[in-house]
N, CA, C and O atoms as a Tinker XYZ file with bonds, in Angstrom:
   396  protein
     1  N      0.836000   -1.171000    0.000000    73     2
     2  CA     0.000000    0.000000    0.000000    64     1     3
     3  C      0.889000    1.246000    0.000000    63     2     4     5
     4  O      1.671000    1.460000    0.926000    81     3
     5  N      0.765000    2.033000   -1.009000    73     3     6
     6  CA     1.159000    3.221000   -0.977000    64     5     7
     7  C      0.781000    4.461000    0.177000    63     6     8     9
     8  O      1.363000    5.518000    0.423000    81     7
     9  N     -0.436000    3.854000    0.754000    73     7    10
    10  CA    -0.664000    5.087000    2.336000    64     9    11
    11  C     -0.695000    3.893000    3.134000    63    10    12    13
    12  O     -0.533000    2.711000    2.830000    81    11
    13  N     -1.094000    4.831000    4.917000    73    11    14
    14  CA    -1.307000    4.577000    5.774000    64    13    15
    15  C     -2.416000    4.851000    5.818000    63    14    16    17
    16  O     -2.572000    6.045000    6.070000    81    15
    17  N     -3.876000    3.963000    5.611000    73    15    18
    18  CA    -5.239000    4.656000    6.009000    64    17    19
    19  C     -5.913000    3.290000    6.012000    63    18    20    21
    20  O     -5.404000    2.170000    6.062000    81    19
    21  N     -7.275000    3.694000    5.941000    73    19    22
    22  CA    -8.458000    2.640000    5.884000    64    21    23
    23  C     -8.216000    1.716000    4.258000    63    22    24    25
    24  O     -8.026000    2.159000    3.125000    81    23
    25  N     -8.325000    0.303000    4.767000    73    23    26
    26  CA    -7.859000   -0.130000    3.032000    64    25    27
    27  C     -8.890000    0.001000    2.407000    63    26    28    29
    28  O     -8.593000   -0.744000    1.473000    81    27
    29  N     -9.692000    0.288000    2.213000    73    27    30
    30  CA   -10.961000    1.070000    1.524000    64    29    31
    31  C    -11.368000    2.136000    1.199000    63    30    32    33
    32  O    -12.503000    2.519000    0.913000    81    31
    33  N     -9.934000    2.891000    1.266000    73    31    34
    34  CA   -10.365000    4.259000    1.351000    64    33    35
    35  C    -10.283000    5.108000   -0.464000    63    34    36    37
    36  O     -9.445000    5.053000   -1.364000    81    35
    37  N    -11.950000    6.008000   -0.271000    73    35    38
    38  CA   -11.917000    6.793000   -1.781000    64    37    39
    39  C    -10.648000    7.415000   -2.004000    63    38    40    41
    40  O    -10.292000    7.352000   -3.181000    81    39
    41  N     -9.926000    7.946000   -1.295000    73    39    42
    42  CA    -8.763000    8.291000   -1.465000    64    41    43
    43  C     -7.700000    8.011000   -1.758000    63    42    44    45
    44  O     -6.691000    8.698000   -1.919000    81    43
    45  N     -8.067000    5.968000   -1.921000    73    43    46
    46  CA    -6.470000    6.224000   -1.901000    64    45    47
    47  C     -6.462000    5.442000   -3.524000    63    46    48    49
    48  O     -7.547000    5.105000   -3.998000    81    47
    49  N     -5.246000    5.208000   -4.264000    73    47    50
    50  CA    -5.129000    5.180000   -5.551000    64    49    51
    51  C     -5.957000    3.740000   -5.784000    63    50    52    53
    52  O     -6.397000    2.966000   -4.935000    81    51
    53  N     -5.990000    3.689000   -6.765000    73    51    54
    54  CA    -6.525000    2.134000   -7.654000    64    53    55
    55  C     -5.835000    1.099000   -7.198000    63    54    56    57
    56  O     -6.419000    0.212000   -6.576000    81    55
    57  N     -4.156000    1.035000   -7.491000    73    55    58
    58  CA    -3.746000   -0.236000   -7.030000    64    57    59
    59  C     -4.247000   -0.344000   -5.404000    63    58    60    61
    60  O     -4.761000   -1.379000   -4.981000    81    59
    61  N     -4.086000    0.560000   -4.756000    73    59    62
    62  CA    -4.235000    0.404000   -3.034000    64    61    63
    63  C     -5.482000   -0.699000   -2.892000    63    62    64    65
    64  O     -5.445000   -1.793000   -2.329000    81    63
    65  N     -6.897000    0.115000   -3.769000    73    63    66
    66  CA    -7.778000   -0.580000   -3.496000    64    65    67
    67  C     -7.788000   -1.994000   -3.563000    63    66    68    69
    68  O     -8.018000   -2.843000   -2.702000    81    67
    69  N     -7.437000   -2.089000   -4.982000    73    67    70
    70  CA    -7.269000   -3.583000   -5.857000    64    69    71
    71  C     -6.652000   -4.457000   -4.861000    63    70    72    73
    72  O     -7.183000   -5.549000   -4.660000    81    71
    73  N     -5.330000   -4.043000   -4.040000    73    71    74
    74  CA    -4.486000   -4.983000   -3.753000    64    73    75
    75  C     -5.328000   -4.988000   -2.211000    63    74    76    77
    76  O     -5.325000   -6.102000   -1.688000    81    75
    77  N     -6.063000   -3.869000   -1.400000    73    75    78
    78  CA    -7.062000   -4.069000   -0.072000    64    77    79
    79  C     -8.161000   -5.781000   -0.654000    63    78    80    81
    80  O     -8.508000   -6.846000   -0.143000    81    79
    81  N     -8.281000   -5.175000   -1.772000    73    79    82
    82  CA    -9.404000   -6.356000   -2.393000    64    81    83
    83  C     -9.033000   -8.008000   -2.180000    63    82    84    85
    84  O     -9.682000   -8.986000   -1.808000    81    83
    85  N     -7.993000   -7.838000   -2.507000    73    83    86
    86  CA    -7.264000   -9.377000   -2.829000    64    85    87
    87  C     -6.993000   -9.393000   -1.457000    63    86    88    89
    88  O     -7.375000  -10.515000   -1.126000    81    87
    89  N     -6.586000   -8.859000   -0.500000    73    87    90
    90  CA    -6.376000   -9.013000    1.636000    64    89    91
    91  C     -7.577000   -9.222000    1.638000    63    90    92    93
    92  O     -7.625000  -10.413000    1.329000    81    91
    93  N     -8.697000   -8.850000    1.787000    73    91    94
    94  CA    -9.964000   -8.886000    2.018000    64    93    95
    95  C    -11.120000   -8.689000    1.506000    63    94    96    97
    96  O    -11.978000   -7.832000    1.716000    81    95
    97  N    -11.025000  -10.111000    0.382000    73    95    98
    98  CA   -12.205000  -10.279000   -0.108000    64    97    99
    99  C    -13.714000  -10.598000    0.311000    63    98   100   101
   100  O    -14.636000  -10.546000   -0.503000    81    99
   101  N    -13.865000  -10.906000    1.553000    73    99   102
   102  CA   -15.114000  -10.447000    2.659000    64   101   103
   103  C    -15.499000   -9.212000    2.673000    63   102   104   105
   104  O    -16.643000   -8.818000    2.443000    81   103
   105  N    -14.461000   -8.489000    2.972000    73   103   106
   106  CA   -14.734000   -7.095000    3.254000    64   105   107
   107  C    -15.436000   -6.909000    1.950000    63   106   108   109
   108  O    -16.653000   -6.797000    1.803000    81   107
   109  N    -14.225000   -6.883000    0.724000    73   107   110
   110  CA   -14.798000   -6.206000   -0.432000    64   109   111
   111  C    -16.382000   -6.393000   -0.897000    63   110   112   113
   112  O    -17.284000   -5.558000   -0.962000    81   111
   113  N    -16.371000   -7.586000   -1.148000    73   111   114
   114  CA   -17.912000   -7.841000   -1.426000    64   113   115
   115  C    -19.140000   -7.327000   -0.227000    63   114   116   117
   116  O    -20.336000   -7.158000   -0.465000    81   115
   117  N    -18.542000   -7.173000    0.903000    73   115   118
   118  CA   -19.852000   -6.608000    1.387000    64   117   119
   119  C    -19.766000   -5.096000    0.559000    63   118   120   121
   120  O    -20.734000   -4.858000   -0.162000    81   119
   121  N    -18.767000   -4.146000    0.609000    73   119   122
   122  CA   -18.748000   -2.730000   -0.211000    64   121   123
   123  C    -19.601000   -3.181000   -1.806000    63   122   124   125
   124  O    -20.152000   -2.236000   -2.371000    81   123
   125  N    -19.699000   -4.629000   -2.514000    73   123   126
   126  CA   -19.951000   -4.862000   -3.336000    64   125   127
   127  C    -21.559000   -4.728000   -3.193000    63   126   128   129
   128  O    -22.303000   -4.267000   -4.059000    81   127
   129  N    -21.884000   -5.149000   -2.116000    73   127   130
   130  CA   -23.457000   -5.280000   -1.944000    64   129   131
   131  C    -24.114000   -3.402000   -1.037000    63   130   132   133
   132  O    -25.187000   -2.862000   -1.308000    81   131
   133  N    -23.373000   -3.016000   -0.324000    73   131   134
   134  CA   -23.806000   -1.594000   -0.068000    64   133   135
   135  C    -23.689000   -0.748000   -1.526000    63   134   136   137
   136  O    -24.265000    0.339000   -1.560000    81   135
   137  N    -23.175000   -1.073000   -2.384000    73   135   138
   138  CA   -22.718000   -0.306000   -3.903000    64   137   139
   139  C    -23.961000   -0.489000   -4.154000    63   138   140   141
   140  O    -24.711000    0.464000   -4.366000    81   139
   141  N    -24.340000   -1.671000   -4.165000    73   139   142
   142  CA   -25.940000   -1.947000   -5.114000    64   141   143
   143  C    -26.748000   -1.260000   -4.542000    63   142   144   145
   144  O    -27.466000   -0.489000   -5.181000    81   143
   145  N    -26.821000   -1.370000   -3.269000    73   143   146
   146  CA   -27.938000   -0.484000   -2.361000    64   145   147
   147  C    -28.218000    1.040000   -2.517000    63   146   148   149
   148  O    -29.231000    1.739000   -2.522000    81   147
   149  N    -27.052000    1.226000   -2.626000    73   147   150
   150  CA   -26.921000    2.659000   -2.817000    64   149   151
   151  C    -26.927000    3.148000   -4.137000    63   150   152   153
   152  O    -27.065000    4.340000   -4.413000    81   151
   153  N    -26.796000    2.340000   -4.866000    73   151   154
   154  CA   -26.796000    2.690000   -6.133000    64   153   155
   155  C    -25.934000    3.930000   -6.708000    63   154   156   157
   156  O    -26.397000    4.842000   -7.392000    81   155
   157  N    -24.610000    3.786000   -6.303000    73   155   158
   158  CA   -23.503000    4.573000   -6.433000    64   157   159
   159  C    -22.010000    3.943000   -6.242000    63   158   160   161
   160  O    -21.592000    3.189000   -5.363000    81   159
   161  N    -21.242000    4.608000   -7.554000    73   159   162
   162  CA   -19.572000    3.677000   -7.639000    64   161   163
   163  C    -19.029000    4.207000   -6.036000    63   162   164   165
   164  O    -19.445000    5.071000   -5.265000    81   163
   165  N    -17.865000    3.194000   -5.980000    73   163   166
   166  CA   -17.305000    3.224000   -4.372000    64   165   167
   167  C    -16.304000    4.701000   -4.986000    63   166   168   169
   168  O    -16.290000    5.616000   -4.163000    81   167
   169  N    -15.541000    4.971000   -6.253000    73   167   170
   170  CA   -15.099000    5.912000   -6.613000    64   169   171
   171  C    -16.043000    6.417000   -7.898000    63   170   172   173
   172  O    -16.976000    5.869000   -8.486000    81   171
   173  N    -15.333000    7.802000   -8.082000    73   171   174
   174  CA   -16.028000    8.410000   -8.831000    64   173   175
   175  C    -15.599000    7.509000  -10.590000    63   174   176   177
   176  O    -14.413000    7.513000  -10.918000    81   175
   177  N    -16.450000    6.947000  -11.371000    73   175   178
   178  CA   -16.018000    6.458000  -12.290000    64   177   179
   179  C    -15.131000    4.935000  -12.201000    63   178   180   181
   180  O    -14.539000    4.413000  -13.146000    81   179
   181  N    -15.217000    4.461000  -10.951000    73   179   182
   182  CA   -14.866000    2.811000  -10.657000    64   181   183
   183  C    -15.237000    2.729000   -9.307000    63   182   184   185
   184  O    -15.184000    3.366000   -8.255000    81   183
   185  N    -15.815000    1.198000  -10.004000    73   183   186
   186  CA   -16.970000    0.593000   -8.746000    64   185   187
   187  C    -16.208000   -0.415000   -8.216000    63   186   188   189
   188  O    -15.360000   -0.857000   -8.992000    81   187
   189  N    -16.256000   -0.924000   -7.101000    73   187   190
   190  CA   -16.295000   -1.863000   -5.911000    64   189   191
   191  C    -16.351000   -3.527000   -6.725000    63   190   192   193
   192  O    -15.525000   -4.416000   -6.516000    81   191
   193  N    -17.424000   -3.614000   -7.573000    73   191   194
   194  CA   -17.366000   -4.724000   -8.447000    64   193   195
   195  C    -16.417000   -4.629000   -9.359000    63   194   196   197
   196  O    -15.699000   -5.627000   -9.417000    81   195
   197  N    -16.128000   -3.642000  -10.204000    73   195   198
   198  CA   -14.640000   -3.666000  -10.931000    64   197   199
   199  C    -13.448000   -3.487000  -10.210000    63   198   200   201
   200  O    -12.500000   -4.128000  -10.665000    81   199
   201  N    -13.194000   -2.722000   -9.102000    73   199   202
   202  CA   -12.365000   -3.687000   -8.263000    64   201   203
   203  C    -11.939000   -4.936000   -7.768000    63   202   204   205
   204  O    -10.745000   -5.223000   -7.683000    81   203
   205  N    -13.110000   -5.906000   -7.345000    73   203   206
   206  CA   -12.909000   -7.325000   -7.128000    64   205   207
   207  C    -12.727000   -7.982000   -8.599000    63   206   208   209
   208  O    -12.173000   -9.044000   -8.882000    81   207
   209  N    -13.173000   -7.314000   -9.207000    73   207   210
   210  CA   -12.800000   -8.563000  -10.771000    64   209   211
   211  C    -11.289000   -8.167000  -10.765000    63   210   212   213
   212  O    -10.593000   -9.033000  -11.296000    81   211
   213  N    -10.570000   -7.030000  -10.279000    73   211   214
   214  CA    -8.991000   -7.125000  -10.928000    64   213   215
   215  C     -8.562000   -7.581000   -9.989000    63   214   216   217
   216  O     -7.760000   -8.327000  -10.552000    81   215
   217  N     -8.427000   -7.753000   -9.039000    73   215   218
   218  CA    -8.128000   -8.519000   -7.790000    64   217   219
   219  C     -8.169000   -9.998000   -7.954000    63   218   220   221
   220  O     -7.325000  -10.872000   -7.755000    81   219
   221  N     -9.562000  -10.025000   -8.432000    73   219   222
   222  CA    -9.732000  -12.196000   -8.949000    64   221   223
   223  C     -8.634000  -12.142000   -9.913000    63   222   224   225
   224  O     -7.954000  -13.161000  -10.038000    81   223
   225  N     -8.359000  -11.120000  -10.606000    73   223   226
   226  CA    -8.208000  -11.745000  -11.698000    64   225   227
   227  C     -6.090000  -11.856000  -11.544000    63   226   228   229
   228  O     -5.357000  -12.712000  -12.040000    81   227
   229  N     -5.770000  -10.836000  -10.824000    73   227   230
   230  CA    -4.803000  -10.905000  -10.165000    64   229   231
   231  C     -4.288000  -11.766000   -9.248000    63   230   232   233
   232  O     -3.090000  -12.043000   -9.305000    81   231
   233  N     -5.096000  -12.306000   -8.285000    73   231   234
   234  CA    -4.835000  -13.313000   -7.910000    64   233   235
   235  C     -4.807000  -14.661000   -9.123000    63   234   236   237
   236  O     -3.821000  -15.390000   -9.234000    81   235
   237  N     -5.698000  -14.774000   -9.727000    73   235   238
   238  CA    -5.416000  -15.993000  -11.067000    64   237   239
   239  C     -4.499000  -16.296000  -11.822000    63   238   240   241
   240  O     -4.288000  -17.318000  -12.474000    81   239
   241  N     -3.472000  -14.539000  -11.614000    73   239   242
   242  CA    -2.102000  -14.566000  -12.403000    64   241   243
   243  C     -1.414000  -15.235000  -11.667000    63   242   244   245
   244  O     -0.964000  -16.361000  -11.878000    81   243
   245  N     -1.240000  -14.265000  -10.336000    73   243   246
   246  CA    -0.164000  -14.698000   -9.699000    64   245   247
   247  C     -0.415000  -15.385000   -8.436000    63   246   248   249
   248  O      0.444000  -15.246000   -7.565000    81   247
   249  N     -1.414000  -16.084000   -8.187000    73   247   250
   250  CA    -1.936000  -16.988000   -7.403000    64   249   251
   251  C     -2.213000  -15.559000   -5.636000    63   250   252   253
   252  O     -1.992000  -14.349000   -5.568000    81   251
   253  N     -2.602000  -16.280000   -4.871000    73   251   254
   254  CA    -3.269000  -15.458000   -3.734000    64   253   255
   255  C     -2.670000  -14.828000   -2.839000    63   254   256   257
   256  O     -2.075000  -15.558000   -2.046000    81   255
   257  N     -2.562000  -13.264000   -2.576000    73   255   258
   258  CA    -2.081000  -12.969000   -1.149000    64   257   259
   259  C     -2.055000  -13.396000    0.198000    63   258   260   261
   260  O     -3.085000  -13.793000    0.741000    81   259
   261  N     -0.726000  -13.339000    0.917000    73   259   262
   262  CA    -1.133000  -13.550000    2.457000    64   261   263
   263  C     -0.435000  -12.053000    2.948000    63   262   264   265
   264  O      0.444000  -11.299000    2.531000    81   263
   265  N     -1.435000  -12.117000    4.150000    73   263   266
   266  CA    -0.888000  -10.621000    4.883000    64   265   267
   267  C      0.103000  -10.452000    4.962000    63   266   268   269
   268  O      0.704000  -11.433000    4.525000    81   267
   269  N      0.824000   -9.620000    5.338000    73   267   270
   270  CA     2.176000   -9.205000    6.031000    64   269   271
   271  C      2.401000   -9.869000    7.605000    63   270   272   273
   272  O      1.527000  -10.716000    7.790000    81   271
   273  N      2.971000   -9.786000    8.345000    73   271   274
   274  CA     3.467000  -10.220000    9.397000    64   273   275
   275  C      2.265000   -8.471000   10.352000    63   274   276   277
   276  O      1.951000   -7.431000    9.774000    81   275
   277  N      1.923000   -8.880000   11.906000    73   275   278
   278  CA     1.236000   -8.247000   12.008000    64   277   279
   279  C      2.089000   -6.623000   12.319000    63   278   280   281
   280  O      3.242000   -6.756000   12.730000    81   279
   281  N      1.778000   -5.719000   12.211000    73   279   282
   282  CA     2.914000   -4.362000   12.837000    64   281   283
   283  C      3.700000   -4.304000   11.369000    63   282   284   285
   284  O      4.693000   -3.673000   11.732000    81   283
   285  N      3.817000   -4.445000   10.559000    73   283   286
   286  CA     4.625000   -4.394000    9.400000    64   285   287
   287  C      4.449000   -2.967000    9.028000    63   286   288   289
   288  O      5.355000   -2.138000    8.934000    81   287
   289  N      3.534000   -2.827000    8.883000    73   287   290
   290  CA     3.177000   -1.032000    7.999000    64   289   291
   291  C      3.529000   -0.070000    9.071000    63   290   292   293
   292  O      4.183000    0.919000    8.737000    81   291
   293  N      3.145000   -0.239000   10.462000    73   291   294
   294  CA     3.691000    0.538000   11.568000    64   293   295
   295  C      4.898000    0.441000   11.642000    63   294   296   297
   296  O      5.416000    1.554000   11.551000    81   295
   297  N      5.744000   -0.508000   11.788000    73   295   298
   298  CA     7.395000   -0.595000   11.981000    64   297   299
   299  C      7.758000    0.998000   10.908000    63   298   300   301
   300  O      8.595000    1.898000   10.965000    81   299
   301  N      6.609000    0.662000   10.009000    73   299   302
   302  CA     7.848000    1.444000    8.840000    64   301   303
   303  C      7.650000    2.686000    8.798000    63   302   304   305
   304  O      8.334000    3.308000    7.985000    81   303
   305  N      6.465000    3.608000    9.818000    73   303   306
   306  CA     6.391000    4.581000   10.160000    64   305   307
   307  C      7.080000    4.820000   11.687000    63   306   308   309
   308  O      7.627000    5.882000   11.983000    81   307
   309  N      6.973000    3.722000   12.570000    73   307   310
   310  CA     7.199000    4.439000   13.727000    64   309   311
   311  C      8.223000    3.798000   14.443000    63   310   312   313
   312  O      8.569000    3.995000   15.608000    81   311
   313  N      8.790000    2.789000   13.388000    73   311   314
   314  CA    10.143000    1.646000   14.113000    64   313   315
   315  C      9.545000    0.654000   14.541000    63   314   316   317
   316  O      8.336000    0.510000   14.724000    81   315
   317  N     10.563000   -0.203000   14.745000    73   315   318
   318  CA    10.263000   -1.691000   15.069000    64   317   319
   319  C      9.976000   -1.634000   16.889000    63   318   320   321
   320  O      9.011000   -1.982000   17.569000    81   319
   321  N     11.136000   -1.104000   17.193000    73   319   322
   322  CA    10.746000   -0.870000   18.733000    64   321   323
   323  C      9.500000   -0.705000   19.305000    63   322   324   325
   324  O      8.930000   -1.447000   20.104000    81   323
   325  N      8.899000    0.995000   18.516000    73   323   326
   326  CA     7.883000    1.227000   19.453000    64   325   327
   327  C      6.699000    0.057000   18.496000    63   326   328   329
   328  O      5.685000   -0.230000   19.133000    81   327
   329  N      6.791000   -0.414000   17.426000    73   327   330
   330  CA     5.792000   -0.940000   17.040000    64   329   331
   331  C      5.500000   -2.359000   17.755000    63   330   332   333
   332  O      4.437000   -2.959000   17.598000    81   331
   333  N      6.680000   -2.882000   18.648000    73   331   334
   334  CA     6.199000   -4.267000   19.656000    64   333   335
   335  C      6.174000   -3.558000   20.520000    63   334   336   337
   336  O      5.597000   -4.189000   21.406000    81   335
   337  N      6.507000   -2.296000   21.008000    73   335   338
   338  CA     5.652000   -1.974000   22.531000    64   337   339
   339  C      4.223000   -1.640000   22.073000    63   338   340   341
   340  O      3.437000   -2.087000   22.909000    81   339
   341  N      3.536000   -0.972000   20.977000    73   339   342
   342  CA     2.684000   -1.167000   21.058000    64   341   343
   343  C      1.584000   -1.954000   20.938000    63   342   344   345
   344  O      0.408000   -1.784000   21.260000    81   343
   345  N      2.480000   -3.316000   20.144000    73   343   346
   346  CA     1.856000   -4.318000   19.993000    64   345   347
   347  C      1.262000   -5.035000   21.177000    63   346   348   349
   348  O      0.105000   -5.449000   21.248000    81   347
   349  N      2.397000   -5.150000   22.290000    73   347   350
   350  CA     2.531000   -5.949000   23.398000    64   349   351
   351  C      1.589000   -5.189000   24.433000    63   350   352   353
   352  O      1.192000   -5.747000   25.457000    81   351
   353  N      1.214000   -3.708000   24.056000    73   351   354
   354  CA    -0.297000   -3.062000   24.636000    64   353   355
   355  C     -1.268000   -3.703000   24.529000    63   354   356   357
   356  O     -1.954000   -4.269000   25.380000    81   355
   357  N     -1.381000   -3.608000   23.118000    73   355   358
   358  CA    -2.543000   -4.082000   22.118000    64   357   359
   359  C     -3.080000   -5.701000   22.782000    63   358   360   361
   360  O     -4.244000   -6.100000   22.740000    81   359
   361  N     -2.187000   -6.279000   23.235000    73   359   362
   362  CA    -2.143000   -8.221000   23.270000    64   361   363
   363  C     -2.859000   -8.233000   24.998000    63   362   364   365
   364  O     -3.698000   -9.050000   25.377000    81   363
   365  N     -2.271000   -7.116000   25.842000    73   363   366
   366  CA    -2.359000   -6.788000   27.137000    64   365   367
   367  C     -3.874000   -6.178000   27.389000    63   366   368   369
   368  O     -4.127000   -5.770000   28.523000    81   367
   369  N     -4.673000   -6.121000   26.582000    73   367   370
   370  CA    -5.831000   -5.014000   26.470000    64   369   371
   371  C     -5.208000   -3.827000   27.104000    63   370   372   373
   372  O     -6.085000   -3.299000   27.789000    81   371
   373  N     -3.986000   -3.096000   27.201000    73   371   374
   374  CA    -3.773000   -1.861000   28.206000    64   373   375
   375  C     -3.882000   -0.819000   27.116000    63   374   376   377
   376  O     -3.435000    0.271000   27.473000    81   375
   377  N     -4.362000   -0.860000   25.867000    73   375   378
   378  CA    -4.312000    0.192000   25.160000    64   377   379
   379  C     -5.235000    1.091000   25.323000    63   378   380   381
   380  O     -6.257000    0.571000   24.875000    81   379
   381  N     -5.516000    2.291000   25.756000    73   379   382
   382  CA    -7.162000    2.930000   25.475000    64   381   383
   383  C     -6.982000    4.355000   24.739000    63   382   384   385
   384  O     -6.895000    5.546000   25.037000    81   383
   385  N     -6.978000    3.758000   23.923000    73   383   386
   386  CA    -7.453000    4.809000   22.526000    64   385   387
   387  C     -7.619000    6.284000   22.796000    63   386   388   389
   388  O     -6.860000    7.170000   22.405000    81   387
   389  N     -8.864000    6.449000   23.616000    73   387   390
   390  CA    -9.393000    7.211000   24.292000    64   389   391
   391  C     -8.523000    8.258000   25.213000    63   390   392   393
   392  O     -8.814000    9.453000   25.262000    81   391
   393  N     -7.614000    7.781000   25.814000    73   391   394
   394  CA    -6.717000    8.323000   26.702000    64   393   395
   395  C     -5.816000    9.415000   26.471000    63   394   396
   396  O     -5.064000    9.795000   27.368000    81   395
């Protein structure tokens, strides 16, 4: 992923989405079924369903994604260090968001 955000996000480029699609094809298809509901593309000029077809179809090339290791995208903003202390929050329930 080229950002740090929601992997669904209108904002972020085409591949981001495509490659959110192929991590989480659950996810995607539910955005596939609120699309219908709403009767509006997830971007302006590409929909949620033409997303998952390049994703299938990407995976068909080059067979299926697995995640990253968990903290991977954080390490690479905030270091490896603080990213297992905050992991080892996260595992502890001592994290509160809120705070």
């Amino acid at each position: 992923m080229s950002r740090l955000s929601c992997s669904f996000c209108v904002l972020g480029c085409e591949a981001d989405v495509v490659l959110a699609a192929r991590l989480r094809p659950k996810k995607a298809a539910e955005y596939v079924a609120v699309e219908k509901t709403v009767g509006a593309d997830f971007k302006h000029g590409l929909s949620m369903r033409q997303i998952v077809e390049r994703a299938k179809a990407m995976d068909a090339e080059h067979g299926e994604l697995r995640r990253p290791p968990r903290g991977t995208a954080l390490s690479g903003y905030g270091g490896k260090k603080a990213t297992r202390a905050y992991l080892a929050r996260v595992e502890r329930g001592s994290l509160d968001l809120a705070a």
